[in-house]
C-alpha positions in Angstrom: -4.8 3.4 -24.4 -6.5 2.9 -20.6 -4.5 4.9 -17.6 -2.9 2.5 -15.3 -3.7 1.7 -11.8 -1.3 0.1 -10.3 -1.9 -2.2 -7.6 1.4 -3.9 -5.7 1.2 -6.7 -2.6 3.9 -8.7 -1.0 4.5 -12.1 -0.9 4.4 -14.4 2.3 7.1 -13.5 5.1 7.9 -14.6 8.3 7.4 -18.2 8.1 3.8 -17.8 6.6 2.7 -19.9 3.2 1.1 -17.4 2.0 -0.2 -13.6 2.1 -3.4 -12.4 1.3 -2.1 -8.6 -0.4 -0.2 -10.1 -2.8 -3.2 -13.0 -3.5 -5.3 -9.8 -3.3 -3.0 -7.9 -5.9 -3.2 -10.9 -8.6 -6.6 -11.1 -8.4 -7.1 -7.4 -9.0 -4.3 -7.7 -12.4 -6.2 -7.0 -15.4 -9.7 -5.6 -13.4 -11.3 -2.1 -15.6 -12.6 0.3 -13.9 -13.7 3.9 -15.1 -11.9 3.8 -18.2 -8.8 2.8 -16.3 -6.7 -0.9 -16.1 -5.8 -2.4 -12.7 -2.3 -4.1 -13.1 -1.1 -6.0 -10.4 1.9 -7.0 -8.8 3.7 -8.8 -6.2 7.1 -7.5 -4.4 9.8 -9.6 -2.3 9.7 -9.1 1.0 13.6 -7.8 1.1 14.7 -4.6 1.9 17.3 -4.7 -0.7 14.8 -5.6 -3.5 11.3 -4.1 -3.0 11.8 -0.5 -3.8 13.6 -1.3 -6.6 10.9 -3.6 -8.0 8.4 -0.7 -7.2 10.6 1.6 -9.4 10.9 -0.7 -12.6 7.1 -1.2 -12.1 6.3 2.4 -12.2 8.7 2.8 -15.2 7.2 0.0 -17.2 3.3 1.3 -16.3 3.7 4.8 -15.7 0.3 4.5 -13.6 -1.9 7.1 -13.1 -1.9 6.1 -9.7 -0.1 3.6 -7.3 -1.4 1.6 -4.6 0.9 -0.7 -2.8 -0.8 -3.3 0.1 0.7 -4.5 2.6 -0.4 -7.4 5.6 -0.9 -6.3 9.3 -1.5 -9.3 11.1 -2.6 -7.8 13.8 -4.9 -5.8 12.9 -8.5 -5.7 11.8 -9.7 -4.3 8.5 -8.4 -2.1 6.4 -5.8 1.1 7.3 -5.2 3.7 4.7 -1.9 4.3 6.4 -1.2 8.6 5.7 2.2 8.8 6.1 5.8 7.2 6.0 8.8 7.5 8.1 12.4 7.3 7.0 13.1 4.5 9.1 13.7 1.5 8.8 13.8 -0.8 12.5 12.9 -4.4 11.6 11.4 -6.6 14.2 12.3 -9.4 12.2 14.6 -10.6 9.6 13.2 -10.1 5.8 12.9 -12.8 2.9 17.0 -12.4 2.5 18.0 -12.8 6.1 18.8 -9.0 6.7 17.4 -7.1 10.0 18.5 -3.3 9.7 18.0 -1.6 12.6 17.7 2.6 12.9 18.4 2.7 9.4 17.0 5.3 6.9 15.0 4.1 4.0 17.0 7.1 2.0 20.0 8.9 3.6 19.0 11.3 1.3 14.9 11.6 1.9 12.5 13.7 3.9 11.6 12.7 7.5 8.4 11.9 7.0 6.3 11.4 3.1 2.8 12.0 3.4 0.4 10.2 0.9 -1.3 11.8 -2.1 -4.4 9.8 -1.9 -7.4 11.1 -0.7 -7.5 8.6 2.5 -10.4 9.7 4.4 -12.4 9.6 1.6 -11.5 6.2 0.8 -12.1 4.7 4.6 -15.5 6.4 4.2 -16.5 4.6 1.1 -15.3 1.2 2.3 -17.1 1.9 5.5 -20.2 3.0 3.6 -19.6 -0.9 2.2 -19.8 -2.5 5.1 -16.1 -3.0 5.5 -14.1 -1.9 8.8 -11.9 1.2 7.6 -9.9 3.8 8.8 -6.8 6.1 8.6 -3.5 5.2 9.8 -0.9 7.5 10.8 1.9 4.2 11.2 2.7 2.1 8.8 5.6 0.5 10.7 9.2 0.3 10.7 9.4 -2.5 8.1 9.1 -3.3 4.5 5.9 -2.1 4.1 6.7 1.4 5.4 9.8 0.8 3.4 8.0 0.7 0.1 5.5 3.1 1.0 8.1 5.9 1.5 10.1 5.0 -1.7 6.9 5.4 -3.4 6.6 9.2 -2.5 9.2 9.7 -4.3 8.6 8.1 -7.7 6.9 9.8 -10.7 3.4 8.7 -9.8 0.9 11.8 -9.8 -1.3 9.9 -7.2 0.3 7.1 -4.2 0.1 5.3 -1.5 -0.6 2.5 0.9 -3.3 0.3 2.1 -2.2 -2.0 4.9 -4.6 -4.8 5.3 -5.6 -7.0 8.9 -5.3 -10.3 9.4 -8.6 -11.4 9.2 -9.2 -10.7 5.7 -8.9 -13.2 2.8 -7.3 -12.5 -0.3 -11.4 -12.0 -2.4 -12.5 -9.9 1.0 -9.4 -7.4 0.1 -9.6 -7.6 -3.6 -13.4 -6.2 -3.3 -12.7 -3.5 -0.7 -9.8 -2.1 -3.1 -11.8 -2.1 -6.0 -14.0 0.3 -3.6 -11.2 2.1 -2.1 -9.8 2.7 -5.8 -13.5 4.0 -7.2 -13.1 6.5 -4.5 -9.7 7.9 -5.2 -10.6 8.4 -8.9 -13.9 9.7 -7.8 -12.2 12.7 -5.4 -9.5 15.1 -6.4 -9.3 16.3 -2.9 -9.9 14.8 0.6 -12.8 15.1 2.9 -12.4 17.4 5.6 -12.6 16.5 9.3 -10.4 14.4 11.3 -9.9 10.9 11.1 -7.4 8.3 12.0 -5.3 6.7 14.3 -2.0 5.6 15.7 -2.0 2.0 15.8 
């Protein structure tokens, strides 16, 4: 039986028809790479829904290693985001109509979850594609931070989260995760140096 990757996106929020990360994720359901099985998924954009759909993904998959997207429209290119904070301080209200604001993601959690993907490594090989890449160090106050520090704590030897710009289409982000996921499986350990930023 082929180890699972499993790769999650959202679907639309905030008045948009659609969002590319969860376009991205379908596309990428069923993709074979390196002896391993891409299965894709799509989460709600609620707070009181997505890590709990994360969870009964991992259990049904077990994956290997987990990759959730998520849409920065705003940004430019890809952003391997390296760590989540327990906060959650929505700008705006979620799929459900709920706004929480200074609230933890888990009363019970760390601070701060740091990802267990070799990120640098990853922003090189997309960048050594031709794509614009880099490291994060804020993935937001939102759902996508959310999800990203509930999925820090679930059984998943490898995790983490890619947040994608808004100027990439749904095949432009499906291509540059196939590379970012051949370069996970290709390094047990990060690259040295700095890289990153805040924004």
């Amino acid at each position: 039986m082929s180890a699972t990757l499993l790769v999650t996106g959202f679907e639309p929020f905030g008045g948009d028809a659609t969002n590319p990360s969860g376009d991205a994720a379908r596309l990428l359901h069923g993709h074979v790479m390196a002896g391993h099985v891409v299965r894709g998924a799509v989460l709600p954009c609620v707070f009181a829904e997505a890590p709990l759909r994360l969870r009964a993904l991992v259990d049904a998959h077990r994956p290997v290693l987990l990759l959730c997207l998520g849409l920065a429209a705003s940004r430019r290119g890809f952003h391997l985001e390296r760590v989540a904070i327990n906060l959650i301080d929505a700008r705006i209200a979620d799929n459900a109509g709920a706004q929480p604001v200074d609230a933890p993601v888990d009363p019970a959690g760390p601070p701060a979850a740091f990802t267990t993907l070799p990120v640098k490594a990853m922003a090189a090989a997309l960048r050594a594609e031709g794509f614009d890449a880099d490291v994060s160090y804020s993935a937001g106050t939102y759902v996508c931070n959310q999800v990203f520090h509930a999925a820090m704590a679930l059984p998943v030897p490898r995790a983490g989260f890619l947040h994608v710009g808004g100027d990439l289409d749904a095949h432009t982000i499906a291509a540059g995760v196939r590379v970012a996921l051949a370069a996970a499986l290709a390094h047990d350990t990060d690259l040295g140096g700095t890289a990153g930023r805040i924004d």
